[in-house]
mmJSON file of the N, C-alpha and C atoms, coordinates in Angstrom:
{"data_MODEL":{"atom_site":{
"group_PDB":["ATOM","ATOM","ATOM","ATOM","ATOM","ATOM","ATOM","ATOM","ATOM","ATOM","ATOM","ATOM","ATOM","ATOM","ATOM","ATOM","ATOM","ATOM","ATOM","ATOM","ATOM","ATOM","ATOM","ATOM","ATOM","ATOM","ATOM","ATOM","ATOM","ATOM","ATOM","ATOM","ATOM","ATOM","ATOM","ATOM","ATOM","ATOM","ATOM","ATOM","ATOM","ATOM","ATOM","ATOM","ATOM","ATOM","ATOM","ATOM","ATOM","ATOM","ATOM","ATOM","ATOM","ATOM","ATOM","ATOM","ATOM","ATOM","ATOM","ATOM","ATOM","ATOM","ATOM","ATOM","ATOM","ATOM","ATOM","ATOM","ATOM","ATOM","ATOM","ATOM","ATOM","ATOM","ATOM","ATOM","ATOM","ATOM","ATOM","ATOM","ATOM","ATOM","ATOM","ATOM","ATOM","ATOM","ATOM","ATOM","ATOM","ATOM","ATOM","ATOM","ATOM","ATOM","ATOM","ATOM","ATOM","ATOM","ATOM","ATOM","ATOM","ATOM","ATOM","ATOM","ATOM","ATOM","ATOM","ATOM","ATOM","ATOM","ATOM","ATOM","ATOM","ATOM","ATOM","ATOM","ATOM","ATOM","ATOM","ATOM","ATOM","ATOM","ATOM","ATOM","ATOM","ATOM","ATOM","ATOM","ATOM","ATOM","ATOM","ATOM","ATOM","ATOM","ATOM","ATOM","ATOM","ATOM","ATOM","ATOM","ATOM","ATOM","ATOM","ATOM","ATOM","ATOM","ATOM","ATOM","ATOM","ATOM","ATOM","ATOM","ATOM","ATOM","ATOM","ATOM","ATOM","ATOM","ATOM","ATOM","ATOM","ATOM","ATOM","ATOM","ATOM","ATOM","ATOM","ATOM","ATOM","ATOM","ATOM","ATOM","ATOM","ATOM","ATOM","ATOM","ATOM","ATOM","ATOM","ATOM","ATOM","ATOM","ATOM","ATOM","ATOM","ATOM","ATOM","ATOM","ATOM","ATOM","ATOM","ATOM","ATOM","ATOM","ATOM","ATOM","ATOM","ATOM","ATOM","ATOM","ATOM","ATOM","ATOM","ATOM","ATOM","ATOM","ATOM","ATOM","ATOM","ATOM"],
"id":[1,2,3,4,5,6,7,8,9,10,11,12,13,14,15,16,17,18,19,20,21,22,23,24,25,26,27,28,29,30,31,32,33,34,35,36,37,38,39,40,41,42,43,44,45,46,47,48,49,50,51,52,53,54,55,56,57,58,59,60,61,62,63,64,65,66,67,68,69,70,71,72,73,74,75,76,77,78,79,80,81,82,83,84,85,86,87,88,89,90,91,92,93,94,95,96,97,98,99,100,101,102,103,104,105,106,107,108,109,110,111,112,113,114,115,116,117,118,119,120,121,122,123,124,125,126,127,128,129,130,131,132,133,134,135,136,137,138,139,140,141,142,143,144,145,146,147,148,149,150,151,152,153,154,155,156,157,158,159,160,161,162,163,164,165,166,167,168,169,170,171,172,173,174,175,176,177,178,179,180,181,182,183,184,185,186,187,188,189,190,191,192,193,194,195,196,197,198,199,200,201,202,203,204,205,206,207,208,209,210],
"type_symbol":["N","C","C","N","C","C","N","C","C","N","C","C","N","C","C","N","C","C","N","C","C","N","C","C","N","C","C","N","C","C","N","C","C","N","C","C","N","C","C","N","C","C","N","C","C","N","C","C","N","C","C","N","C","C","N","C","C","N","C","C","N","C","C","N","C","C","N","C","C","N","C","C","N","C","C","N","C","C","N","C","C","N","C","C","N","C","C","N","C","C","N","C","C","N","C","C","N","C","C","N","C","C","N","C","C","N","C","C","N","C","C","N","C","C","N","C","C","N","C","C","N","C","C","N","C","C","N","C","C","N","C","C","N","C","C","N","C","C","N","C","C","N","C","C","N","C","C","N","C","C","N","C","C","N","C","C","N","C","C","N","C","C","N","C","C","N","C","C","N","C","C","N","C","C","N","C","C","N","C","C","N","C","C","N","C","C","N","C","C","N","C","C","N","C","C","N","C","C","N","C","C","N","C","C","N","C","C","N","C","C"],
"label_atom_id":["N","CA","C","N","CA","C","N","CA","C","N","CA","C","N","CA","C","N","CA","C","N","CA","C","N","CA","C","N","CA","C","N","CA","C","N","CA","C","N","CA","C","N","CA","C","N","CA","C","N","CA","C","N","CA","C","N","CA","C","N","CA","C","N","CA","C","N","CA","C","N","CA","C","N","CA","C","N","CA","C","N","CA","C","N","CA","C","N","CA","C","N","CA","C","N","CA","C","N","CA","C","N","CA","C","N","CA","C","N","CA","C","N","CA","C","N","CA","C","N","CA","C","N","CA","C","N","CA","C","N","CA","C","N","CA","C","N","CA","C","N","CA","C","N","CA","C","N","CA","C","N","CA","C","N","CA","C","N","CA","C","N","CA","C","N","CA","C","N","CA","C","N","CA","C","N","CA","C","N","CA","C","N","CA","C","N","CA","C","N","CA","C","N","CA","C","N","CA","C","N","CA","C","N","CA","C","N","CA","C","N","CA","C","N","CA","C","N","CA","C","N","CA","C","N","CA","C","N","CA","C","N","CA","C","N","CA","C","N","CA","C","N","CA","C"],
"label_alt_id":[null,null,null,null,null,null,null,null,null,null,null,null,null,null,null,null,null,null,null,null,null,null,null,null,null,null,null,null,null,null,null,null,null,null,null,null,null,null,null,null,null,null,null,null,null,null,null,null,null,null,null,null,null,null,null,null,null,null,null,null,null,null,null,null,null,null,null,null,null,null,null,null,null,null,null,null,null,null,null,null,null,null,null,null,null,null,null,null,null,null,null,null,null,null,null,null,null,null,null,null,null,null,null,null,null,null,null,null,null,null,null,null,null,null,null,null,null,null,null,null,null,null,null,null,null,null,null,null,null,null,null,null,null,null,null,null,null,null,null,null,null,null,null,null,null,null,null,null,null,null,null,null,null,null,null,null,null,null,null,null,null,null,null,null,null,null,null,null,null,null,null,null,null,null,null,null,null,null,null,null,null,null,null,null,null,null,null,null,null,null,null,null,null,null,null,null,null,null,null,null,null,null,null,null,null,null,null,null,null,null],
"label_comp_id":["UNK","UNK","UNK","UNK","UNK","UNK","UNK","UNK","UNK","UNK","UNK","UNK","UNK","UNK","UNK","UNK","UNK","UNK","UNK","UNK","UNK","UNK","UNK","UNK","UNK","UNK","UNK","UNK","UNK","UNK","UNK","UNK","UNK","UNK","UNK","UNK","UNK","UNK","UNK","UNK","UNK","UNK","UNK","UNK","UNK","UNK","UNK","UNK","UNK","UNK","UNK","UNK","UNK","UNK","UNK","UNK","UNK","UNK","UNK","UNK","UNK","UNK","UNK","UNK","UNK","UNK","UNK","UNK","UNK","UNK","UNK","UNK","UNK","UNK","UNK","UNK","UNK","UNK","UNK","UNK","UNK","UNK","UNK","UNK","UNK","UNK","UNK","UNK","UNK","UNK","UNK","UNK","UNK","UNK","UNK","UNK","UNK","UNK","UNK","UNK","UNK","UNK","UNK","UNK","UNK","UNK","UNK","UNK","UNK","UNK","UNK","UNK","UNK","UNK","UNK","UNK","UNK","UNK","UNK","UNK","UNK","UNK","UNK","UNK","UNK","UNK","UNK","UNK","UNK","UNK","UNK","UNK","UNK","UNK","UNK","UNK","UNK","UNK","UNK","UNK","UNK","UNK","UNK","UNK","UNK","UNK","UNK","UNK","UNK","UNK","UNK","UNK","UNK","UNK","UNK","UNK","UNK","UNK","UNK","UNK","UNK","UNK","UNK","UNK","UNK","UNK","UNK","UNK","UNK","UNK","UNK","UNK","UNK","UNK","UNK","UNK","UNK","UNK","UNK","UNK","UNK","UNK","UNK","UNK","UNK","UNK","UNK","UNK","UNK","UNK","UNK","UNK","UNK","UNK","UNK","UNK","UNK","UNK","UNK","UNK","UNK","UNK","UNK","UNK","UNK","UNK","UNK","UNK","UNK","UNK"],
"label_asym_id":["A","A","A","A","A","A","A","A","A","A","A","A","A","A","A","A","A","A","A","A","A","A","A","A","A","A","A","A","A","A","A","A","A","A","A","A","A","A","A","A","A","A","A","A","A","A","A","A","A","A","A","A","A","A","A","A","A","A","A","A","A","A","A","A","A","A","A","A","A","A","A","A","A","A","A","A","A","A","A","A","A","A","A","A","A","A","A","A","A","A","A","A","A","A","A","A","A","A","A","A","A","A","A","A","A","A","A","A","A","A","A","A","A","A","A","A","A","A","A","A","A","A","A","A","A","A","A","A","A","A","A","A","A","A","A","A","A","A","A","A","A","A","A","A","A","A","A","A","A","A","A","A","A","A","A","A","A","A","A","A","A","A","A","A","A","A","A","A","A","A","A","A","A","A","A","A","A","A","A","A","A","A","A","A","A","A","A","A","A","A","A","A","A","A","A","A","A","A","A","A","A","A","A","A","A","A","A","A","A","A"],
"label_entity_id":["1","1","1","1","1","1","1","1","1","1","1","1","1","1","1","1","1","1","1","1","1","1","1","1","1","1","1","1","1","1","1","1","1","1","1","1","1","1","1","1","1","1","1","1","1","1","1","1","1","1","1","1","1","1","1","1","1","1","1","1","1","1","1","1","1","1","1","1","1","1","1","1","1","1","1","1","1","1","1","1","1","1","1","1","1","1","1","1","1","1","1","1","1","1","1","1","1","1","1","1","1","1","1","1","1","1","1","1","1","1","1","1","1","1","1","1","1","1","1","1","1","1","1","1","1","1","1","1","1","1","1","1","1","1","1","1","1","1","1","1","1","1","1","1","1","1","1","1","1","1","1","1","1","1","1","1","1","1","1","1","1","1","1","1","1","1","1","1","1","1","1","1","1","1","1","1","1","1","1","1","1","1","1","1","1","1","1","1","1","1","1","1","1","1","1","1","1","1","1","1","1","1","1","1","1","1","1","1","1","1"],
"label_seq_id":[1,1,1,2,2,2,3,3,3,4,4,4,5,5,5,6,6,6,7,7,7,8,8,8,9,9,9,10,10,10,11,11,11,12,12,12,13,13,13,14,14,14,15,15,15,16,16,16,17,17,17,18,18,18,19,19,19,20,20,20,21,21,21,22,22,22,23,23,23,24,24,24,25,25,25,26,26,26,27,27,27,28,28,28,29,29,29,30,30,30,31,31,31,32,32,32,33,33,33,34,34,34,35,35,35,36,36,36,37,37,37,38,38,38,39,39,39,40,40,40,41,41,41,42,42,42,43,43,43,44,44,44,45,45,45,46,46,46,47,47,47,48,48,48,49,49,49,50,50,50,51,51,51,52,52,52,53,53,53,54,54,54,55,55,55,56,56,56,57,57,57,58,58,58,59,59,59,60,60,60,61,61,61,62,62,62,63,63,63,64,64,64,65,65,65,66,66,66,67,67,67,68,68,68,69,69,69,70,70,70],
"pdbx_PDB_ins_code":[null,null,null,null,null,null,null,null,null,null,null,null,null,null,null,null,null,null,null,null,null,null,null,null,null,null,null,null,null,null,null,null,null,null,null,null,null,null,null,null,null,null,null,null,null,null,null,null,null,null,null,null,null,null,null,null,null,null,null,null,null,null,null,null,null,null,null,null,null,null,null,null,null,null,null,null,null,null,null,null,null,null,null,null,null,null,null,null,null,null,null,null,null,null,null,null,null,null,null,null,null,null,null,null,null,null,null,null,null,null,null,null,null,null,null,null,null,null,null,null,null,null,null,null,null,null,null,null,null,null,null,null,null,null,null,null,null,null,null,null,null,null,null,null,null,null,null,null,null,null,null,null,null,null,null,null,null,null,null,null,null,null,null,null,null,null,null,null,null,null,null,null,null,null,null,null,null,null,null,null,null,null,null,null,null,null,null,null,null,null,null,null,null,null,null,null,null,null,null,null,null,null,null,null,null,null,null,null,null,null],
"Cartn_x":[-17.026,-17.403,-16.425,-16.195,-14.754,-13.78,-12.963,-12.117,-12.193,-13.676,-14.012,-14.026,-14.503,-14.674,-13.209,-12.759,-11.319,-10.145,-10.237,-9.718,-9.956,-11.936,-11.891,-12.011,-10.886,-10.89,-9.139,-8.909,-7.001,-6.492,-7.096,-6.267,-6.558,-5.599,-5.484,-5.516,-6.363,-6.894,-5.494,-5.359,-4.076,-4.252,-2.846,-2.574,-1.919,-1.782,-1.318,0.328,0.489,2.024,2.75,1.676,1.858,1.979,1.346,2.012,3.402,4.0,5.079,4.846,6.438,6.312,5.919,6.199,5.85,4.114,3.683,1.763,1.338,2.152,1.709,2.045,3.136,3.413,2.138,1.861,1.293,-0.643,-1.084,-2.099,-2.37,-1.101,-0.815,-0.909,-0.633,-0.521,-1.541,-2.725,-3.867,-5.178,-4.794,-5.497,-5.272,-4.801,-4.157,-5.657,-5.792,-7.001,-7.165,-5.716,-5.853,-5.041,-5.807,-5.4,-3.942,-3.709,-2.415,-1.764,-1.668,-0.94,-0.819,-1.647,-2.647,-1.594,-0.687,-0.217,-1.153,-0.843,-1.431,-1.887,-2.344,-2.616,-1.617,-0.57,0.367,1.563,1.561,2.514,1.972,0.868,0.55,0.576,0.561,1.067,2.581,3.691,4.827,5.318,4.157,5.039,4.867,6.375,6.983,6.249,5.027,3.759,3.119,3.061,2.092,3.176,4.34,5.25,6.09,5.499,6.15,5.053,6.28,5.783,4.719,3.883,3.062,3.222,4.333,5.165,5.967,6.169,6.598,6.072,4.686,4.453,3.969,4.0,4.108,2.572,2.741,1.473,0.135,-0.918,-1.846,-2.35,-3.367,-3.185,-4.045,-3.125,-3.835,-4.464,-5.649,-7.091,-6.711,-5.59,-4.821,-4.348,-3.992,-3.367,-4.777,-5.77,-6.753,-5.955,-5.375,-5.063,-4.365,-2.911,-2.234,-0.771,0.17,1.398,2.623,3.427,4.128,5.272],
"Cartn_y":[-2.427,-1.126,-0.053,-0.386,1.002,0.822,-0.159,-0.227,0.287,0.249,1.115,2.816,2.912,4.435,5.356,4.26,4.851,4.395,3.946,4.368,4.973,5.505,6.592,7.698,7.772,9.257,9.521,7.928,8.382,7.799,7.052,6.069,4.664,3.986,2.95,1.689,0.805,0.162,-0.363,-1.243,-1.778,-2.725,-2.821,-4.164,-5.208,-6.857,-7.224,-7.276,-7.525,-7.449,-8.824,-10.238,-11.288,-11.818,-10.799,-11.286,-10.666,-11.354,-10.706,-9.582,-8.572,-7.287,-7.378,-8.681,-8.088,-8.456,-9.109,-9.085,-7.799,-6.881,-5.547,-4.692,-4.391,-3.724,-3.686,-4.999,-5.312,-4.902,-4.671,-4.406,-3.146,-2.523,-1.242,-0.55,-1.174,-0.625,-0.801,-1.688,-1.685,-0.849,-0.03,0.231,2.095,2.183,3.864,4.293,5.657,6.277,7.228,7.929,8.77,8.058,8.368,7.923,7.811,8.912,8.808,8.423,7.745,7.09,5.225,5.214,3.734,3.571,2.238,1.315,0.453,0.374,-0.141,-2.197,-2.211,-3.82,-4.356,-3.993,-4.738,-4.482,-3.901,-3.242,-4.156,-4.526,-5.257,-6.689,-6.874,-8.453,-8.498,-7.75,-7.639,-7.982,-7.521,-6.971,-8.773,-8.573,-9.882,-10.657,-10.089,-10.854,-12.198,-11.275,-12.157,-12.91,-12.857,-13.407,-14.979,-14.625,-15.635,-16.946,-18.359,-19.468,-20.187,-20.416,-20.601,-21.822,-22.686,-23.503,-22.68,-21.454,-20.168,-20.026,-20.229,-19.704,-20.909,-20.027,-21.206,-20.542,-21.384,-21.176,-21.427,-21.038,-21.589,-22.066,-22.571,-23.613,-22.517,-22.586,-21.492,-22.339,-21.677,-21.934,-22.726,-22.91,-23.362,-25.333,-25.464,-26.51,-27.51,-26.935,-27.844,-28.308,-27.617,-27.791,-28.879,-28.841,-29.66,-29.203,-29.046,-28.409,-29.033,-28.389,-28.94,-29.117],
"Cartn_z":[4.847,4.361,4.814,5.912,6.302,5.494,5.468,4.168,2.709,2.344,0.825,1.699,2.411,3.193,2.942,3.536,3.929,2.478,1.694,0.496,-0.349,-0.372,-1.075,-0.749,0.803,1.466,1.256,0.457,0.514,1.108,1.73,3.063,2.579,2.511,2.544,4.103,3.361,5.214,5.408,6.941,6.863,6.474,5.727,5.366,6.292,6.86,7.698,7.775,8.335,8.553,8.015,8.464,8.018,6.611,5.551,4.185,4.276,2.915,2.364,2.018,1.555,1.471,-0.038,-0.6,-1.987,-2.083,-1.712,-1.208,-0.546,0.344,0.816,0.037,-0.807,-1.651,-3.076,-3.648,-4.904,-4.178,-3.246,-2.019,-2.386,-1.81,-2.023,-2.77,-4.426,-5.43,-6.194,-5.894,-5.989,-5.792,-4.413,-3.799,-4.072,-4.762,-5.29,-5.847,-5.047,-5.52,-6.884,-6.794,-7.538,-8.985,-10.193,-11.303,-12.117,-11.888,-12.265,-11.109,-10.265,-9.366,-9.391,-9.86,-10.284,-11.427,-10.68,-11.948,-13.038,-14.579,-15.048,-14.787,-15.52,-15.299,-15.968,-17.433,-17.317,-16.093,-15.719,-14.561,-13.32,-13.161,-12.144,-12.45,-13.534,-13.937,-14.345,-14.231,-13.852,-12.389,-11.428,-10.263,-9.564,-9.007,-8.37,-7.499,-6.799,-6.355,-7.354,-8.752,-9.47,-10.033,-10.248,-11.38,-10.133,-9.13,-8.137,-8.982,-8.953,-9.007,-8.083,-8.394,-6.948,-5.886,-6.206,-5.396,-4.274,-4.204,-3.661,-2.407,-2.434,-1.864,-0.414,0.668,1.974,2.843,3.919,4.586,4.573,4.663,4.174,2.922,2.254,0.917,0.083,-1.079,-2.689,-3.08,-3.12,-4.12,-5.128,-5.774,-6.529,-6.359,-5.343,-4.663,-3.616,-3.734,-2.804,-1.385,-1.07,0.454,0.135,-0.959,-1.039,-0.6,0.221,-0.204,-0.947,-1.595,-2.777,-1.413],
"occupancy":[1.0,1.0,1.0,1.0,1.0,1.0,1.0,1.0,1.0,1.0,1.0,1.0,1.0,1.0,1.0,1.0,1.0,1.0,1.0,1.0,1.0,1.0,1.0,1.0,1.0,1.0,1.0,1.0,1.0,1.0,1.0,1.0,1.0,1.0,1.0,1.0,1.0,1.0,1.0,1.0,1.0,1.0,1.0,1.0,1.0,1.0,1.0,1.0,1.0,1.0,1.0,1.0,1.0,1.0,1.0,1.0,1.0,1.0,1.0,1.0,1.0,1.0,1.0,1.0,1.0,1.0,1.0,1.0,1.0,1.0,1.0,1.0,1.0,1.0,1.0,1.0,1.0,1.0,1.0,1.0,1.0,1.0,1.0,1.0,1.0,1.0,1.0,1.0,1.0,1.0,1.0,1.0,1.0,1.0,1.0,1.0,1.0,1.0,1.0,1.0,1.0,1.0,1.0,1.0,1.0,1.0,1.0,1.0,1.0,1.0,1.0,1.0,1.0,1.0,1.0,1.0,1.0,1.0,1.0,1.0,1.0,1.0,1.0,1.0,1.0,1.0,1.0,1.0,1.0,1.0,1.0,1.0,1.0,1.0,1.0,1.0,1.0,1.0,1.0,1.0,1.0,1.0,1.0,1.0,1.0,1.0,1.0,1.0,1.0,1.0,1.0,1.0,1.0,1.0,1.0,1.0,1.0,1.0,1.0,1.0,1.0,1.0,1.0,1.0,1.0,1.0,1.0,1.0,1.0,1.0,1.0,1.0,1.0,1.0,1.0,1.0,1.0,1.0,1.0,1.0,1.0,1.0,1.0,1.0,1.0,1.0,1.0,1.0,1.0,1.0,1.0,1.0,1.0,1.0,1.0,1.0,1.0,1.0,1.0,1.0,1.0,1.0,1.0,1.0,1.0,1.0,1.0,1.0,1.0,1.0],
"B_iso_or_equiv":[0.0,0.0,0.0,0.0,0.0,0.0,0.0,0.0,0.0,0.0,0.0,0.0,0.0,0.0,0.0,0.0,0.0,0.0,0.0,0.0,0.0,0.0,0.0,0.0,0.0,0.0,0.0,0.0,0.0,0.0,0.0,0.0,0.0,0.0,0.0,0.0,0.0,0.0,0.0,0.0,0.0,0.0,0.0,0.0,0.0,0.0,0.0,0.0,0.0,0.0,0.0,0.0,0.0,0.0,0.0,0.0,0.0,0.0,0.0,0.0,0.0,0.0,0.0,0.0,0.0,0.0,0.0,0.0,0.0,0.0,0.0,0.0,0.0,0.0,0.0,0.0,0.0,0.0,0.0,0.0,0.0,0.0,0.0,0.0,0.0,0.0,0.0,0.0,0.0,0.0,0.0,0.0,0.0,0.0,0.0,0.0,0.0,0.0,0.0,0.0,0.0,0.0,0.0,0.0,0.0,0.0,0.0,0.0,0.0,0.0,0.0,0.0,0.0,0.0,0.0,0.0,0.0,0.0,0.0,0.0,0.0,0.0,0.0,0.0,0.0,0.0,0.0,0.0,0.0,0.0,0.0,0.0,0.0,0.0,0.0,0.0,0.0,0.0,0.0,0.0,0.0,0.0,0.0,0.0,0.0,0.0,0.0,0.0,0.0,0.0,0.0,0.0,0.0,0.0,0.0,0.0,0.0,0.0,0.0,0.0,0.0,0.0,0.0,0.0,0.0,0.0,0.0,0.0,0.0,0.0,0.0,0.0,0.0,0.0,0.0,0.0,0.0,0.0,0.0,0.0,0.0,0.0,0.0,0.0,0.0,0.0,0.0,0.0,0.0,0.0,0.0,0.0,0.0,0.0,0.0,0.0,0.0,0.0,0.0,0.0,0.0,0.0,0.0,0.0,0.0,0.0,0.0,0.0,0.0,0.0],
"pdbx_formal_charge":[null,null,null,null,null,null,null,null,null,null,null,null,null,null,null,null,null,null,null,null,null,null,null,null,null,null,null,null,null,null,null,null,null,null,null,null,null,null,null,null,null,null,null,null,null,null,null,null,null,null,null,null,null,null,null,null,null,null,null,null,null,null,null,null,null,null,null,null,null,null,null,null,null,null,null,null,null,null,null,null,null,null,null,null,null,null,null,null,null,null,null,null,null,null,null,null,null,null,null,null,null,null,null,null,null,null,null,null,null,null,null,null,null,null,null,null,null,null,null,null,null,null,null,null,null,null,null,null,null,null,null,null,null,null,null,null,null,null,null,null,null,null,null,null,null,null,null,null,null,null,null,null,null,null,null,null,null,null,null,null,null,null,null,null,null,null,null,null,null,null,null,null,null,null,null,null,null,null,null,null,null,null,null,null,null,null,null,null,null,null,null,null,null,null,null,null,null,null,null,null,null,null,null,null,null,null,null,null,null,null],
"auth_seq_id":[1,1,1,2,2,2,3,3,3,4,4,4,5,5,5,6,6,6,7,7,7,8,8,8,9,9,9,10,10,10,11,11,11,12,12,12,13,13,13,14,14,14,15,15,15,16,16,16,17,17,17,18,18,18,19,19,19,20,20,20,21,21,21,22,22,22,23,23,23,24,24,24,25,25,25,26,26,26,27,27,27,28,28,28,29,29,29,30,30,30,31,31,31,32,32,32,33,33,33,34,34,34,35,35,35,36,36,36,37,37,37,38,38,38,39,39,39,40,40,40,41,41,41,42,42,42,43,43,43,44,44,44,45,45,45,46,46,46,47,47,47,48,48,48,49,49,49,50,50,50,51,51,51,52,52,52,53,53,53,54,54,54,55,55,55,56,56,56,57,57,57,58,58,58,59,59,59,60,60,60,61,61,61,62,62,62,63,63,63,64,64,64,65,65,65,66,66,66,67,67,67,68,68,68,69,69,69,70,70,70],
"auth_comp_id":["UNK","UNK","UNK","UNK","UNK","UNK","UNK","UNK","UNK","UNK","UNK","UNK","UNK","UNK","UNK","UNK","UNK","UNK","UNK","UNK","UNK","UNK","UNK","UNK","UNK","UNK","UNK","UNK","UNK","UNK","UNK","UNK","UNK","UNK","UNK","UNK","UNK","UNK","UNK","UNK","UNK","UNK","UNK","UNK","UNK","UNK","UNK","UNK","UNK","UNK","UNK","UNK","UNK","UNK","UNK","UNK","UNK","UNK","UNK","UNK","UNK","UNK","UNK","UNK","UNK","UNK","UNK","UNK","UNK","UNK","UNK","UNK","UNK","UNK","UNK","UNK","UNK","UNK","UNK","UNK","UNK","UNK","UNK","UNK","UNK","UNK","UNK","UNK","UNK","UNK","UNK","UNK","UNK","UNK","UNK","UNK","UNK","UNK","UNK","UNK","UNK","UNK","UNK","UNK","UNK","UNK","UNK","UNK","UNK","UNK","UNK","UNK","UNK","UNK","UNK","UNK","UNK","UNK","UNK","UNK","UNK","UNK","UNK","UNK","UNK","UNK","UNK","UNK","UNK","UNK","UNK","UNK","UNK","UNK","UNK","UNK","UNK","UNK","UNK","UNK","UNK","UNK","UNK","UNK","UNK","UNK","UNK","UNK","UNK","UNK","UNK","UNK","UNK","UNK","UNK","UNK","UNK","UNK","UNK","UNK","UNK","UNK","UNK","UNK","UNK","UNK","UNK","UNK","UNK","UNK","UNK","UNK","UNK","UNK","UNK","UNK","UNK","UNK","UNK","UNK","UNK","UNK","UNK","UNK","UNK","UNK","UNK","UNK","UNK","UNK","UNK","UNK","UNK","UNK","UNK","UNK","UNK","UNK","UNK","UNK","UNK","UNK","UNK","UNK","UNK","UNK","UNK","UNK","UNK","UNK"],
"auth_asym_id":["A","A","A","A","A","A","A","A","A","A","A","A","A","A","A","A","A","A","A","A","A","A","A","A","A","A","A","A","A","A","A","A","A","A","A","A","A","A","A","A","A","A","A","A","A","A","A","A","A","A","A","A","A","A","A","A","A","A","A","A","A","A","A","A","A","A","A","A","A","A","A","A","A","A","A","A","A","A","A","A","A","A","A","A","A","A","A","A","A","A","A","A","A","A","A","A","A","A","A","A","A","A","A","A","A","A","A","A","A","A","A","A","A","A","A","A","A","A","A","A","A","A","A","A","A","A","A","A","A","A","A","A","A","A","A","A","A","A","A","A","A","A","A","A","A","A","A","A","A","A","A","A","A","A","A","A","A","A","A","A","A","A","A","A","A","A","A","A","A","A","A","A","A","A","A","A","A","A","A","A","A","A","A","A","A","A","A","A","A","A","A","A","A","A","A","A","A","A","A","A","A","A","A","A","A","A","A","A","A","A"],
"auth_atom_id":["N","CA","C","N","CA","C","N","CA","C","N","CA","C","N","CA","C","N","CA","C","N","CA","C","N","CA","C","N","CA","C","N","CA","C","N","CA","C","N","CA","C","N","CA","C","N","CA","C","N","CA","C","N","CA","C","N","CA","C","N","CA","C","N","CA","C","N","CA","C","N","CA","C","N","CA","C","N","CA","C","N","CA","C","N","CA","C","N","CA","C","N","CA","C","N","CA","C","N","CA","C","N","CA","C","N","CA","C","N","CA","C","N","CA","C","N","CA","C","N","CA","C","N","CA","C","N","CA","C","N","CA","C","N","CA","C","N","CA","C","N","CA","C","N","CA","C","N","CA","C","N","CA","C","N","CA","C","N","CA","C","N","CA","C","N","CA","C","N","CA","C","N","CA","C","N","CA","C","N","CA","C","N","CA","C","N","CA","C","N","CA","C","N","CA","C","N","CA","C","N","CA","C","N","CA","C","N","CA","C","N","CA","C","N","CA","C","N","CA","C","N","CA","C","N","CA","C","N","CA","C","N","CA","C","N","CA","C","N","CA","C","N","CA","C"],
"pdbx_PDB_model_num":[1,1,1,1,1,1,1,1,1,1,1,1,1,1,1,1,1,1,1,1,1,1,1,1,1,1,1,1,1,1,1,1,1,1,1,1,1,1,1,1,1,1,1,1,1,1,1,1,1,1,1,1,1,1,1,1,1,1,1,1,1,1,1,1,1,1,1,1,1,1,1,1,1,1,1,1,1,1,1,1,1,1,1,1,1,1,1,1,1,1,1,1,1,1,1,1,1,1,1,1,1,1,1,1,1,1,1,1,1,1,1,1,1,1,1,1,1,1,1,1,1,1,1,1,1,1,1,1,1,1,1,1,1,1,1,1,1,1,1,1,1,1,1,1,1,1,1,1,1,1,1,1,1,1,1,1,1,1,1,1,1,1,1,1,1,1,1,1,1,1,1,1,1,1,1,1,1,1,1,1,1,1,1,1,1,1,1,1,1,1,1,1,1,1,1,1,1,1,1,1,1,1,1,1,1,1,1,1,1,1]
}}}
């Protein structure tokens, strides 16, 4: 609940340090309160977060992969 508090006071909660910048960035750009600041949804299915192959990605296992790694 602090996290909804505090983004609709303008603040964005933190994000961890442990994703990538393009997972804190695409977070980020999610989390925009004010409207015209708010990228659209094709703009967010552009951004290099979502357009990454999901073989890409390392560390713990995507919902995707059943706790398989490629």
């Amino acid at each position: 609940m602090q996290a909804l508090f505090r983004i609709g006071k303008g603040e964005p909660p933190p994000v961890p340090n442990s994703l990538s910048s393009d997972a804190q960035d695409f977070i980020l750009k999610c989390l925009q309160v004010n409207p015209s600041d708010q990228p659209t949804a094709g703009q967010l299915l552009d951004h290099p977060f979502v357009k990454r192959p999901l073989h890409a990605f390392s560390g713990s296992a995507s919902p995707h992969t059943n706790g398989i790694r490629h």
